[in-house]
TORKOL-4160 file (C-alpha; in steps of 0.2 Angstrom, whole numbers, padded with zeros to 4 digits, m for minus):
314
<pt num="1" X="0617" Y="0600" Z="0396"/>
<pt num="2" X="0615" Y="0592" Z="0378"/>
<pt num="3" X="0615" Y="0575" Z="0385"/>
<pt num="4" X="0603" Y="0578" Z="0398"/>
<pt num="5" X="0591" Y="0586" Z="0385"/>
<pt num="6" X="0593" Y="0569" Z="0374"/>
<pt num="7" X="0591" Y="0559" Z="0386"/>
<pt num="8" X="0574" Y="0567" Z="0392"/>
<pt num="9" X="0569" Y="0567" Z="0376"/>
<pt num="10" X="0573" Y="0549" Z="0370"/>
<pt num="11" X="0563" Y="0543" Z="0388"/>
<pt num="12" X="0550" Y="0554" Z="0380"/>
<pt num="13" X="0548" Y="0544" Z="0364"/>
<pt num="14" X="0551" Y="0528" Z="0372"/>
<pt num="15" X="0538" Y="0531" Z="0384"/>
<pt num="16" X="0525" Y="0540" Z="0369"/>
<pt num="17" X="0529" Y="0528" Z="0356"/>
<pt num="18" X="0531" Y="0513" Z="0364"/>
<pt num="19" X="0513" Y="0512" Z="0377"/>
<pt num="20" X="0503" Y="0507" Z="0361"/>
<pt num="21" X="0513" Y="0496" Z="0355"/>
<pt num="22" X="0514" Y="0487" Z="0373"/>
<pt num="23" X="0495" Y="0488" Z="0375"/>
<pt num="24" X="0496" Y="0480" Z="0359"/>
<pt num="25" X="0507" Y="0466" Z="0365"/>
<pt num="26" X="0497" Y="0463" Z="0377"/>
<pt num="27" X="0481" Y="0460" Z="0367"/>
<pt num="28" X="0488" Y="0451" Z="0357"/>
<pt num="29" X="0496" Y="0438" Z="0369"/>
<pt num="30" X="0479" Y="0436" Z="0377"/>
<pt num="31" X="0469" Y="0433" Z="0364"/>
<pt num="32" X="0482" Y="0418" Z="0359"/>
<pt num="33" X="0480" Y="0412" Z="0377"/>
<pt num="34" X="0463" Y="0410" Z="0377"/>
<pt num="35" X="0463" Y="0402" Z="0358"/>
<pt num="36" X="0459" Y="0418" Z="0347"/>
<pt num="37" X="0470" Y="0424" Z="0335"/>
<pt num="38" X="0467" Y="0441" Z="0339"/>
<pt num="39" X="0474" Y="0460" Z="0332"/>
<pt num="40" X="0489" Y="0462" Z="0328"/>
<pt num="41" X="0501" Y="0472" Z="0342"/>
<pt num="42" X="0501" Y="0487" Z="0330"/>
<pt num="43" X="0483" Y="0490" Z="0331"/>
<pt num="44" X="0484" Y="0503" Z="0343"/>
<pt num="45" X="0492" Y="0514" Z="0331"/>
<pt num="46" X="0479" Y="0511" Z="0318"/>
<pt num="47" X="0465" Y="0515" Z="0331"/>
<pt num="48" X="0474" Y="0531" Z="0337"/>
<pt num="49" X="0478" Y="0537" Z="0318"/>
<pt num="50" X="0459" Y="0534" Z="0317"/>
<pt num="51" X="0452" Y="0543" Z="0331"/>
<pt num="52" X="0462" Y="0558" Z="0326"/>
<pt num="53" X="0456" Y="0561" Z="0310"/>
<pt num="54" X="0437" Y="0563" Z="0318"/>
<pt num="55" X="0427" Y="0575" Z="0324"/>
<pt num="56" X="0426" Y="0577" Z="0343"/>
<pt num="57" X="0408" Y="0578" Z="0347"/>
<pt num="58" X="0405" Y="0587" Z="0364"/>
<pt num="59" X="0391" Y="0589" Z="0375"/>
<pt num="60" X="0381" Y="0605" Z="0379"/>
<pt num="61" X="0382" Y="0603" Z="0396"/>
<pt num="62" X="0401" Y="0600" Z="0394"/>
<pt num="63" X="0412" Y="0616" Z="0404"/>
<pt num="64" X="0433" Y="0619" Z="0397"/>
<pt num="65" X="0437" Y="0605" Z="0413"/>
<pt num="66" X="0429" Y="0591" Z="0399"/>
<pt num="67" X="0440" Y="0599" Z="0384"/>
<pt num="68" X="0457" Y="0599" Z="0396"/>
<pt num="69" X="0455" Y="0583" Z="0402"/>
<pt num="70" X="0464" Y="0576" Z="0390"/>
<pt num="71" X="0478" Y="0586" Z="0388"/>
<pt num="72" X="0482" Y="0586" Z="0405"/>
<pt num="73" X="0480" Y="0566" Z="0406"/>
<pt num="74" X="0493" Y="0566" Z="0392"/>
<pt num="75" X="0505" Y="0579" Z="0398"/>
<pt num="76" X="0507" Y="0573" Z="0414"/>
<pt num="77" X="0512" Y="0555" Z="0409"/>
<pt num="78" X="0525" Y="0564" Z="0396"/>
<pt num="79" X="0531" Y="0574" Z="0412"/>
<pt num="80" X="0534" Y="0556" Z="0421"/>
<pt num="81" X="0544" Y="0552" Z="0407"/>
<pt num="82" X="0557" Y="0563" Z="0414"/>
<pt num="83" X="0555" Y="0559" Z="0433"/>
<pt num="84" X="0555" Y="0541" Z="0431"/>
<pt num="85" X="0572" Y="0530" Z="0425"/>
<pt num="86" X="0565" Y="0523" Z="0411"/>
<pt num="87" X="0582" Y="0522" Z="0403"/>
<pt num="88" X="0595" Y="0532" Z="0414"/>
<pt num="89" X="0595" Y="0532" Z="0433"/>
<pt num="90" X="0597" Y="0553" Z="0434"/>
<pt num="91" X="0582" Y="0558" Z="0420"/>
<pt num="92" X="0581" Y="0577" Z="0418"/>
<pt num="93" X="0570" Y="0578" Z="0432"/>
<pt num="94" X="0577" Y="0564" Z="0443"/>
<pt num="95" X="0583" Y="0579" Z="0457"/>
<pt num="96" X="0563" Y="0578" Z="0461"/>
<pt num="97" X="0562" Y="0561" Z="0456"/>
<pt num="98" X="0554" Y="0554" Z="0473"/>
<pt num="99" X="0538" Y="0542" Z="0471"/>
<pt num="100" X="0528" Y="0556" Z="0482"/>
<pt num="101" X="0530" Y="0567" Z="0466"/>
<pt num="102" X="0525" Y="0553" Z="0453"/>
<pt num="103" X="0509" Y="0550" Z="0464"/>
<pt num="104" X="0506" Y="0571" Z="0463"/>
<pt num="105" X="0506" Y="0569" Z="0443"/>
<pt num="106" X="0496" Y="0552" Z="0445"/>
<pt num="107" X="0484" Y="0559" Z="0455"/>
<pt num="108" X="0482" Y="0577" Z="0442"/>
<pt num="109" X="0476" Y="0563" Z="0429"/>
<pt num="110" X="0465" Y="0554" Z="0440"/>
<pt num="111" X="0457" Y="0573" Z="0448"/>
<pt num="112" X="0455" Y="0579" Z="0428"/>
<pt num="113" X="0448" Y="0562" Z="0423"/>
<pt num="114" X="0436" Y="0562" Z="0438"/>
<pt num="115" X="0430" Y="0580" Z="0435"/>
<pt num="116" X="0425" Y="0577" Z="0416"/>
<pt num="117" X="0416" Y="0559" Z="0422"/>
<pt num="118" X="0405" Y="0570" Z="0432"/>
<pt num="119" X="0405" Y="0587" Z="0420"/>
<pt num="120" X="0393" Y="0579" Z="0407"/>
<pt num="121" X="0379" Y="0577" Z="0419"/>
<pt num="122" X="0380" Y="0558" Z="0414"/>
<pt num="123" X="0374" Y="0546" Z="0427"/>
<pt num="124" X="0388" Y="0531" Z="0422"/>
<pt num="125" X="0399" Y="0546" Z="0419"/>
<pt num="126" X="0397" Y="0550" Z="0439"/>
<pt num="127" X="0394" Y="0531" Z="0442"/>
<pt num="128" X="0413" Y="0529" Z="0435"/>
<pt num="129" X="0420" Y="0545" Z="0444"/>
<pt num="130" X="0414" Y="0539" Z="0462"/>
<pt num="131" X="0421" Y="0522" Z="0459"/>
<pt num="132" X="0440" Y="0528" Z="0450"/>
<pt num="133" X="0442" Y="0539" Z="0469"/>
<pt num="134" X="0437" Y="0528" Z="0480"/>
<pt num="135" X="0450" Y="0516" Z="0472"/>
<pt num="136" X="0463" Y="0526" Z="0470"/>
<pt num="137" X="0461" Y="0531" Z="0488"/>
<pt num="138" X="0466" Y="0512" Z="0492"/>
<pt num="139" X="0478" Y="0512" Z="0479"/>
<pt num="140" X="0489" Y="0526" Z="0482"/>
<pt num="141" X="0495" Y="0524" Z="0500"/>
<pt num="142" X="0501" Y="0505" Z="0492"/>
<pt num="143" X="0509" Y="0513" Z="0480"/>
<pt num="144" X="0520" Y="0524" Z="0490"/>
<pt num="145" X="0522" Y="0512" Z="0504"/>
<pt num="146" X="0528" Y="0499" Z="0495"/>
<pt num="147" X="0542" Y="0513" Z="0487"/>
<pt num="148" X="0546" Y="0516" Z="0506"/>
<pt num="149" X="0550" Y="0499" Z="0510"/>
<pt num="150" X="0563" Y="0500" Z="0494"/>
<pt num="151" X="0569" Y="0518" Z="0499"/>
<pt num="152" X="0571" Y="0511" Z="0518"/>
<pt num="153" X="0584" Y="0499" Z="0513"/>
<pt num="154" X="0593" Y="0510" Z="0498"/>
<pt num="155" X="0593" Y="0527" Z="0511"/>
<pt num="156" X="0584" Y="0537" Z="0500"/>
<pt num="157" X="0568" Y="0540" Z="0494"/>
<pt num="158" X="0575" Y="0546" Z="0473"/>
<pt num="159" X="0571" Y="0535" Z="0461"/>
<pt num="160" X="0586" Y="0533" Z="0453"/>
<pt num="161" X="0595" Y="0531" Z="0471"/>
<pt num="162" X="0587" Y="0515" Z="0476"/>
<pt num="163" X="0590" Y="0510" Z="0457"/>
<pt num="164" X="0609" Y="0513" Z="0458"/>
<pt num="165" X="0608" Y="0505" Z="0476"/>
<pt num="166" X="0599" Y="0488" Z="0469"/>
<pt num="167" X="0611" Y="0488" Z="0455"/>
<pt num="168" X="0625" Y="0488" Z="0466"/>
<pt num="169" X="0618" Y="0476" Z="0478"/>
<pt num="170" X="0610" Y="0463" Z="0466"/>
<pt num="171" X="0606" Y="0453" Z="0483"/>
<pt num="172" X="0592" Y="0464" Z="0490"/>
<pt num="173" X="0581" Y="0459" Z="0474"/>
<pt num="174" X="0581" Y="0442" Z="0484"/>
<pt num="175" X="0575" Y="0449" Z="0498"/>
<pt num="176" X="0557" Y="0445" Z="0506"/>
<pt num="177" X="0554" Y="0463" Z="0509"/>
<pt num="178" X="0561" Y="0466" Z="0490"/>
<pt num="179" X="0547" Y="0452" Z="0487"/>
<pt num="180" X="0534" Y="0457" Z="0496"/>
<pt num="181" X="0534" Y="0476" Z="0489"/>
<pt num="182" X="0534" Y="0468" Z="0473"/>
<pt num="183" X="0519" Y="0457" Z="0475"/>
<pt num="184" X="0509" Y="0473" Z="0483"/>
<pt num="185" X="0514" Y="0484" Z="0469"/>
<pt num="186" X="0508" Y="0474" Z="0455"/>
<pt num="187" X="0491" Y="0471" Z="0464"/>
<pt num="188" X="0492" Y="0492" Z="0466"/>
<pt num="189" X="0495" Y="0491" Z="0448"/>
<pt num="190" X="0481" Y="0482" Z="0443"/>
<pt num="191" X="0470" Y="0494" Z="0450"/>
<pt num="192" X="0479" Y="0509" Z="0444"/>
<pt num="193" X="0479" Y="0505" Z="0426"/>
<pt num="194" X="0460" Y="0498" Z="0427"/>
<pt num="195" X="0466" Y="0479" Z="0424"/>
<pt num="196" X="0457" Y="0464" Z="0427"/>
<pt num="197" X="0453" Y="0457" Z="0440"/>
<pt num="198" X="0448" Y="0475" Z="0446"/>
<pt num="199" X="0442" Y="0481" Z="0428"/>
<pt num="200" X="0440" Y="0477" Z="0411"/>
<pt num="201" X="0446" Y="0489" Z="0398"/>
<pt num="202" X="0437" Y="0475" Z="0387"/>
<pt num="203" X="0420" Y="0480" Z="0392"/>
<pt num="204" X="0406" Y="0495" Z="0392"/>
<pt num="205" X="0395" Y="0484" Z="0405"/>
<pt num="206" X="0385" Y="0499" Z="0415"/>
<pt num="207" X="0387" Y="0489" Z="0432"/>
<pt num="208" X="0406" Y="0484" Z="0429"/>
<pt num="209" X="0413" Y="0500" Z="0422"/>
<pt num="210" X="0427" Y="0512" Z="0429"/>
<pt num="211" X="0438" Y="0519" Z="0418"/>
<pt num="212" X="0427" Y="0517" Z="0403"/>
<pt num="213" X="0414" Y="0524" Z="0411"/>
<pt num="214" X="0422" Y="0539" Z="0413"/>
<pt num="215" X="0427" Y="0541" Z="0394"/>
<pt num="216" X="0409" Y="0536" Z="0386"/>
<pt num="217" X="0407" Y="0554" Z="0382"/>
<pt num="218" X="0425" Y="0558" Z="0372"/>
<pt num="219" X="0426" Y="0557" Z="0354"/>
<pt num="220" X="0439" Y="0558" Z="0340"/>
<pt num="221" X="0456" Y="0564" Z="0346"/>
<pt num="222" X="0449" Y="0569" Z="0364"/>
<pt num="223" X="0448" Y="0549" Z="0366"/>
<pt num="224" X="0463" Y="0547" Z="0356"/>
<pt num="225" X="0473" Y="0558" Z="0369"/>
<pt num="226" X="0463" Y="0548" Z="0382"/>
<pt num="227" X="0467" Y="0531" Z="0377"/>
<pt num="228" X="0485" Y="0535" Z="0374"/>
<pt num="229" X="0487" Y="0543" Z="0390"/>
<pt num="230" X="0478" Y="0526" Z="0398"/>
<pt num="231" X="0491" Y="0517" Z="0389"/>
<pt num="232" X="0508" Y="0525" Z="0394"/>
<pt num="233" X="0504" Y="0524" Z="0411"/>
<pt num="234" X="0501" Y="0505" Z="0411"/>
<pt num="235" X="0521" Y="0507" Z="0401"/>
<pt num="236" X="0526" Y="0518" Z="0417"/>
<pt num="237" X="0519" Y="0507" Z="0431"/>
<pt num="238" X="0528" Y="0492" Z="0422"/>
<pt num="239" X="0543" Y="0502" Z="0418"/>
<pt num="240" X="0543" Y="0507" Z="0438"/>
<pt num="241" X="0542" Y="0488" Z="0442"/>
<pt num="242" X="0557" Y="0482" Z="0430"/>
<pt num="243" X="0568" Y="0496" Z="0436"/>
<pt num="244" X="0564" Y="0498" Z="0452"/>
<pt num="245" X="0563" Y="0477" Z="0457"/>
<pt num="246" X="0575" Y="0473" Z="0445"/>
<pt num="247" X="0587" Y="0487" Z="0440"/>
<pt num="248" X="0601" Y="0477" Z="0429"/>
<pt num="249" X="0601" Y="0485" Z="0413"/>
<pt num="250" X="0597" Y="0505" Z="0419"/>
<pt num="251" X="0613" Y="0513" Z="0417"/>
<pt num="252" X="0619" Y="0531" Z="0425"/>
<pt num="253" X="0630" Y="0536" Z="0411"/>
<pt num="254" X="0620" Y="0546" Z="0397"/>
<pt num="255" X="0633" Y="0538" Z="0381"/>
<pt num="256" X="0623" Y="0530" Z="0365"/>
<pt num="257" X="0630" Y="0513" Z="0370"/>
<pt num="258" X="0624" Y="0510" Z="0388"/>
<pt num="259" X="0609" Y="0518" Z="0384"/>
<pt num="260" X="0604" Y="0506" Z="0368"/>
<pt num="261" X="0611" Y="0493" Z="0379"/>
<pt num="262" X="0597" Y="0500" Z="0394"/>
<pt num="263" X="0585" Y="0503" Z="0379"/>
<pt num="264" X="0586" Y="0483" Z="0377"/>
<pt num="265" X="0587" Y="0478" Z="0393"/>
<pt num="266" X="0571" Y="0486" Z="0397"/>
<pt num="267" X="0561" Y="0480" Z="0384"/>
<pt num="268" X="0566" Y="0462" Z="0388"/>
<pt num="269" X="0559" Y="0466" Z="0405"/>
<pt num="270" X="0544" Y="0472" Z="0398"/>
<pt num="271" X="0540" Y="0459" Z="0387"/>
<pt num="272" X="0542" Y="0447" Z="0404"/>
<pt num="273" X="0532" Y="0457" Z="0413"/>
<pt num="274" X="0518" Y="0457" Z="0402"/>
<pt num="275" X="0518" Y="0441" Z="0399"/>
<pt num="276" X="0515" Y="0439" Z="0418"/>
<pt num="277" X="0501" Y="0451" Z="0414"/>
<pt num="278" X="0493" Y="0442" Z="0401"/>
<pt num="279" X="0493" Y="0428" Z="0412"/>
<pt num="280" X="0484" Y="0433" Z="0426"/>
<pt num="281" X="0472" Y="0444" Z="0414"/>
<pt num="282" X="0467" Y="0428" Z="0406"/>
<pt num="283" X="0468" Y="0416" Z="0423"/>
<pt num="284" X="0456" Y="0425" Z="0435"/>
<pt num="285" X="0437" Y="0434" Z="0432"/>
<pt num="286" X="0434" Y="0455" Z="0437"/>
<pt num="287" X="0430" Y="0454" Z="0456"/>
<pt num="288" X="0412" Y="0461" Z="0461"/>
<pt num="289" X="0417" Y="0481" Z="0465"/>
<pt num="290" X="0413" Y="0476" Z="0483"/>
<pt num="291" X="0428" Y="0464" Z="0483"/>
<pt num="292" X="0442" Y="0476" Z="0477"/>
<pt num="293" X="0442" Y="0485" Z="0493"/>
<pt num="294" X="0447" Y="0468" Z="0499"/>
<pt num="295" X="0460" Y="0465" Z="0486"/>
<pt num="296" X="0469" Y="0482" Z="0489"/>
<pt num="297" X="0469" Y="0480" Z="0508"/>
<pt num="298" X="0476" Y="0464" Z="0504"/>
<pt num="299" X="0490" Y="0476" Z="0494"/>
<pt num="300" X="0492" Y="0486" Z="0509"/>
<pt num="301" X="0494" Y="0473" Z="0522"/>
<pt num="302" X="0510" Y="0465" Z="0509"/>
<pt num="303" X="0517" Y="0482" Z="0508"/>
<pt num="304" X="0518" Y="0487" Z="0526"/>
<pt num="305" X="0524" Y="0468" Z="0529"/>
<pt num="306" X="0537" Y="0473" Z="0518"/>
<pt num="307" X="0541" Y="0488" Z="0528"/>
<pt num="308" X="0541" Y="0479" Z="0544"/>
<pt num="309" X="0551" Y="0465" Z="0534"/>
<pt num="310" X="0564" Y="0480" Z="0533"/>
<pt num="311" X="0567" Y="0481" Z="0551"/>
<pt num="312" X="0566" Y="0463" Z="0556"/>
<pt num="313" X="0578" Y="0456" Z="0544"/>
<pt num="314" X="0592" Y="0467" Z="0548"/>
């Protein structure tokens, strides 16, 4: 019982602690790509630290759904933390760890965050709202699909069971229906995490807004909760695509030494994937919001090829 409750709370902190830090990464490594020098990685914490020392200033026209927003963006990424395998295969709450629950908690963000666009009564605030559903009603059946595909082949739909079955079978991750849900879920990602090319976190453009859109109104630590919230769920999507793809490193026995070991091994895997990232973020422009339907049916169409790739590659 001890180790269980270290264990969720070391995937807590890593989870916490470490999304700024990756969003900082990230920044970083594209503004050496495209010949800036760039902040430095830590600047997250330095813009967190400052926006919780201010003043939130809130709208008169604002209802409690404005001020909740941001804890219940925050806490249901902290909850995450304990239904994914960030470190461990079995997490605390790995017994309900299935990807239909992590969409549940994903989509409790996205229904808050949707909410407070349109509490405000501000047009880019409802602009935003209208555009964040409708994508992440093409998103989410992707998402889960493309789990499916990975579940179909480990004969379960847990988390940490199709890890442990990956793990022992290092040849599926060779697979083309491995692949396929692969490719599909990091287009899905994309557009869940509001990266380019289906937006720009790097821009308050009226026309080309989503997610910023939604937040124009927040202030002091109510964007500082946002923001981090924003940034631990790009660290889960990428976290899901290391273990899940490419399980070598996540281990099911909750001892210091595996789990350092793990602890390592996922950050090597991070830093790789966003790299990757960075790559595409700085190779390719933000599709016109007409196109991204295109780009996630696209998503769809790899992750039911994958399913289908299932059956016909017995």
């Amino acid at each position: 019982m001890t180790g269980t409750v270290a264990i969720g709370l070391l995937q807590i902190l890593v989870v916490a602690l470490g999304a700024p830090l990756l969003v900082g990464v990230l920044r970083t490594l594209e503004a050496r790509l495209v010949g800036r020098r760039g902040p430095t990685p830590w600047q997250p914490y330095a813009d967190l630290r400052k926006l919780l020392g201010k003043d939130a200033v809130v709208s008169e026209t604002a209802s409690w759904v404005f001020r909740a927003t941001p804890y219940v963006l925050a806490a249901s990424m902290l909850v995450t933390a304990l239904v994914v395998p960030v470190l461990v295969t079995r997490p605390p709450l790995g017994f309900a760890g299935n990807i239909v629950l992590l969409m549940y908690l994903f989509m409790l963000g996205t229904f808050f965050l949707a909410l407070a666009g349109l509490d405000t009564g501000s047009a880019f605030g409802g602009m935003g709202s209208s555009r964040e559903v409708a994508v992440a009603a093409l998103a989410e059946p992707t998402v889960i699909l493309a789990v499916f595909a990975l579940a179909l082949r480990a004969g379960t739909i847990n988390l940490g069971g199709v890890v442990e079955r990956v793990e022992r079978e290092p040849w599926l991750a060779a697979n083309p229906a491995h692949l396929l849900a692969f490719a599909a879920f990091f287009i899905v990602m994309l557009a869940e995490a509001g990266r380019l090319p289906v937006d720009n976190p790097a821009t308050h453009l009226e026309l080309t807004m989503i997610h910023e859109a939604m937040v124009l109104e927040y202030s002091g630590r109510y964007l500082a909760l946002v923001e981090w919230a924003s940034a631990m769920k790009l660290f889960v999507f990428l976290t899901l695509l290391a273990n899940l793809f490419f399980p070598w490193g996540v281990t099911s026995l909750a001892d210091p030494v595996p789990v350092a070991l793990g602890l390592l091994a996922l950050a090597g895997k991070l830093a790789v994937l966003t790299a990757l990232l960075a790559l595409v973020e700085t190779s390719v422009a933000k599709l016109r919001l007409f196109r991204v339907p295109e780009l996630l049916s696209g998503s769809f169409a790899l992750a039911l090829l994958s399913v289908l790739a299932v059956f016909l590659l017995r």
